[in-house]
C-alpha positions as CSV (number, residue, x, y, z in Angstrom):
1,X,-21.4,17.7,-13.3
2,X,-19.8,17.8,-17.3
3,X,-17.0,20.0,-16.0
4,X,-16.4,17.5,-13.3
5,X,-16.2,14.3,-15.6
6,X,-13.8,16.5,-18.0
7,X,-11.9,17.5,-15.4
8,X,-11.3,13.6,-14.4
9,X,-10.8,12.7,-18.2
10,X,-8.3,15.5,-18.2
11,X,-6.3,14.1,-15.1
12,X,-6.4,10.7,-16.2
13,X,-5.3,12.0,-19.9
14,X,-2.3,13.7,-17.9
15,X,-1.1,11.3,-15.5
16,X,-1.2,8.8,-18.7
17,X,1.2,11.1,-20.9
18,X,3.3,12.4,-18.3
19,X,3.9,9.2,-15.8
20,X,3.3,6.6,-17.6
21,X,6.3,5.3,-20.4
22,X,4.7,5.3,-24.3
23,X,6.2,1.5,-24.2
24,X,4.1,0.7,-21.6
25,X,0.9,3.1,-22.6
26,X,0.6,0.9,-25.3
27,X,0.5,-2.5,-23.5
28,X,-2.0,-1.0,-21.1
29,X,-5.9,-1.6,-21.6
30,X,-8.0,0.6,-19.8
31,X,-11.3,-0.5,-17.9
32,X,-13.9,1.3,-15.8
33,X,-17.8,0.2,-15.0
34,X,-20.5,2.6,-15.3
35,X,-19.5,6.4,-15.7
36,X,-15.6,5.1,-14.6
37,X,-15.9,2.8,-18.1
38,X,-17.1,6.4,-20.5
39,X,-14.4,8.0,-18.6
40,X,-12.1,4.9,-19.8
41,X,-13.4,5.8,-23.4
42,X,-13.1,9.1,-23.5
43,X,-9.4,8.5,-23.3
44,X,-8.6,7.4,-26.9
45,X,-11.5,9.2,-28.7
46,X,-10.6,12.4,-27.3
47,X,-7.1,11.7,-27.4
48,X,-6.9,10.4,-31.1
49,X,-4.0,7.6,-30.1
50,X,-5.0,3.7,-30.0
51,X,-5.9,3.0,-26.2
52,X,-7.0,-0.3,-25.9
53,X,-10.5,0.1,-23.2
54,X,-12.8,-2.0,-21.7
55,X,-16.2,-0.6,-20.6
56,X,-18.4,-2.7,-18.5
57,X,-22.1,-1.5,-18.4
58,X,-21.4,2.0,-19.8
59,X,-23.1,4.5,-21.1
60,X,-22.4,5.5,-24.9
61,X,-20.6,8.3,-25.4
62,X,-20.5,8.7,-29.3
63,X,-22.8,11.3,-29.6
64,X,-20.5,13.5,-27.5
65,X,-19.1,16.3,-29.8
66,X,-15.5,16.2,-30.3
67,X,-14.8,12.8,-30.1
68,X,-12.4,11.0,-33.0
69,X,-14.6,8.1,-33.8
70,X,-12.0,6.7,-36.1
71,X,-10.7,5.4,-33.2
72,X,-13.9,3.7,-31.5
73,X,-12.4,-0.1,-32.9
74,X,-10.2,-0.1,-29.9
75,X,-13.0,0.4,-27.2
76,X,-14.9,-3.2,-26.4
77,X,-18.2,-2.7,-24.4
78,X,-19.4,-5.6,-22.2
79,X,-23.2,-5.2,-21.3
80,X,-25.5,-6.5,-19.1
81,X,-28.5,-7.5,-22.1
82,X,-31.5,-5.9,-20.2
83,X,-29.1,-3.3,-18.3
84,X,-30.5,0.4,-18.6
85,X,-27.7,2.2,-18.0
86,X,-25.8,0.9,-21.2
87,X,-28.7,2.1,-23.2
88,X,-28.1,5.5,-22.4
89,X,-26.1,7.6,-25.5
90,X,-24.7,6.3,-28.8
91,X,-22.3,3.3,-28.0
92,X,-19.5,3.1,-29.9
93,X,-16.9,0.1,-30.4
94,X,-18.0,-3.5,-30.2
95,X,-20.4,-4.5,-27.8
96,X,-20.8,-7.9,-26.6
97,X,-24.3,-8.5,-24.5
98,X,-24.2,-10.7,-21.7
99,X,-27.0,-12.5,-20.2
100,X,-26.8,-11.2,-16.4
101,X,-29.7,-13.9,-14.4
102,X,-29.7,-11.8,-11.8
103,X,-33.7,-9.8,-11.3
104,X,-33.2,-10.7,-15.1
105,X,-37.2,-11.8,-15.4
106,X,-38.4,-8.2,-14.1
107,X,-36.0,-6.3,-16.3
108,X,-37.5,-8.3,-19.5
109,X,-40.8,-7.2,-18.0
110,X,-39.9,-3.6,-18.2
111,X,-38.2,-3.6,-21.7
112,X,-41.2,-5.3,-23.3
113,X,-43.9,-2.6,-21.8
114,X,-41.3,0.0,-23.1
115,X,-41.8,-1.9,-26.5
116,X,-45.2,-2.1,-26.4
117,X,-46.5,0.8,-24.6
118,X,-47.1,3.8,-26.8
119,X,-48.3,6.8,-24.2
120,X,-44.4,6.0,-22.8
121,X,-42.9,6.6,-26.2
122,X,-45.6,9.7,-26.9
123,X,-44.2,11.0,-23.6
124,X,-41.0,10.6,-23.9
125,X,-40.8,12.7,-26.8
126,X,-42.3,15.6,-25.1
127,X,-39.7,14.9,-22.9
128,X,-37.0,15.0,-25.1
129,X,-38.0,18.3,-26.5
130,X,-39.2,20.0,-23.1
131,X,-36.1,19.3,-21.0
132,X,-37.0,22.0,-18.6
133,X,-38.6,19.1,-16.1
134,X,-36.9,16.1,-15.2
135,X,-39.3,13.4,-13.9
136,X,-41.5,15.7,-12.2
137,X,-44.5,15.9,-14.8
138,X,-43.4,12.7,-17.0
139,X,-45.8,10.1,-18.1
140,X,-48.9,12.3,-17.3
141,X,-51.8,10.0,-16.2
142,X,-54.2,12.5,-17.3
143,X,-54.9,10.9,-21.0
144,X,-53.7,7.3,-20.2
145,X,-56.4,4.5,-19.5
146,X,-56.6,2.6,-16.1
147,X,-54.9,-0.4,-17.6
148,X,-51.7,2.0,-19.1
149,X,-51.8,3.5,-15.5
150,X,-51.6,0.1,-13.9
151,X,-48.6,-1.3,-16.6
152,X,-46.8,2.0,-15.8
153,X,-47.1,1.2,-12.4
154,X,-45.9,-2.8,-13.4
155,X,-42.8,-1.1,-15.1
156,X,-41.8,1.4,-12.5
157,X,-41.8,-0.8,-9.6
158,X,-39.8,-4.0,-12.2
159,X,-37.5,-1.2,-13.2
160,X,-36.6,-0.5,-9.8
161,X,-36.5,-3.7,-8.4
162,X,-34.2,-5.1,-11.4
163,X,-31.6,-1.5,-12.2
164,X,-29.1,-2.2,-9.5
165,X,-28.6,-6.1,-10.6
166,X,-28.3,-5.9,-13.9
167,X,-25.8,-2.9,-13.8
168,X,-24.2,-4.4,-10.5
169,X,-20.4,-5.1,-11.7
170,X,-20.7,-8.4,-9.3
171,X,-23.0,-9.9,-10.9
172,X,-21.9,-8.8,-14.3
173,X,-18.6,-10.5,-13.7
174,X,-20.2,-14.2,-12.2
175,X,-22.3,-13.7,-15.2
176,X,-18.9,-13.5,-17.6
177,X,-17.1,-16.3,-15.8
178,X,-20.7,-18.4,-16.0
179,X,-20.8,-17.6,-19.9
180,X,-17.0,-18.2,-20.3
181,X,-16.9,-22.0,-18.9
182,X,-20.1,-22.4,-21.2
183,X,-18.6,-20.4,-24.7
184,X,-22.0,-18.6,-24.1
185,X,-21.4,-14.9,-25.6
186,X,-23.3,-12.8,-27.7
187,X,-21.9,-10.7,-30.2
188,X,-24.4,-7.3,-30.7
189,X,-22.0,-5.2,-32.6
190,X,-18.6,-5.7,-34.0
């Protein structure tokens, strides 16, 4: 799957410096949602030229190796605030969180047990070092108490219900126009 999302920063990287005029490269800003918005970033960090990019719910890519982080002031990240996907890897650039309403109350649900619930965190540190199973064996109910069980449970079926809403681009754009005719932004990370 790495080679395949190189291979699409590589064409994209092409078809930029052989097709497109430097006059115009330069006026451009670049955008993607999701993996199509890291794609977007990759293009001035890797490339080491000022590419202006707008990422919409994407996951970091700064702790990618060989990336020019000098660079990382031209990429803005738009986020959904209780999105999970945009939690995902070190982002880089500014990041402005927007309130998405949509399944909003069960995503709040599921970062808060992830705040409070310590078996998760215990777990996924096993997880982090053990990456030889993905899923199958996590959050082991052997040493967890009825009432983790249950709030594990809670979470899974909150995290579900809310994932595709809060990353959904749709809703992520009403969300920005709502916001926009109200001023109603917030700045994480400049």
């Amino acid at each position: 799957m790495c080679w395949q999302i190189m291979s699409f920063h590589y064409q994209a990287m092409d078809f930029l410096e052989n097709y497109v005029s430097p006059y115009v490269r330069y006026g451009l800003v670049i955008t993607g949602h999701s993996l199509g918005a890291a794609l977007a970033q990759l293009i001035p960090v890797m490339a080491g030229y000022p590419q202006v990019v707008c990422a919409f719910n994407s996951p970091g890519i700064g702790h990618l190796p060989g990336i020019d982080l000098s660079v990382a002031g031209y990429i803005h990240n738009i986020n959904s605030h209780y999105g999970f996907i945009n939690k995902i890897g070190k982002v880089i650039g500014r990041i402005d969180s927007v309130g998405v309403p949509n399944e909003e109350k069960q995503a709040k649900v599921v970062f808060d047990l992830l705040k409070q619930n310590q078996a998760i965190e215990k777990e996924v540190d096993v997880l982090e070092k053990d990456k030889s199973h993905i899923l199958r064996n996590s959050f082991a109910v052997d040493g967890l108490e009825k009432e983790e069980f249950a709030s594990l449970n809670i979470m899974a079926f909150n995290f579900l219900e809310s994932v595709y809403p809060q990353h959904s681009m749709d809703n992520l754009q009403a969300a920005l126009l709502n916001n926009y005719l109200a001023h109603e932004f917030v700045v994480v990370q400049s």
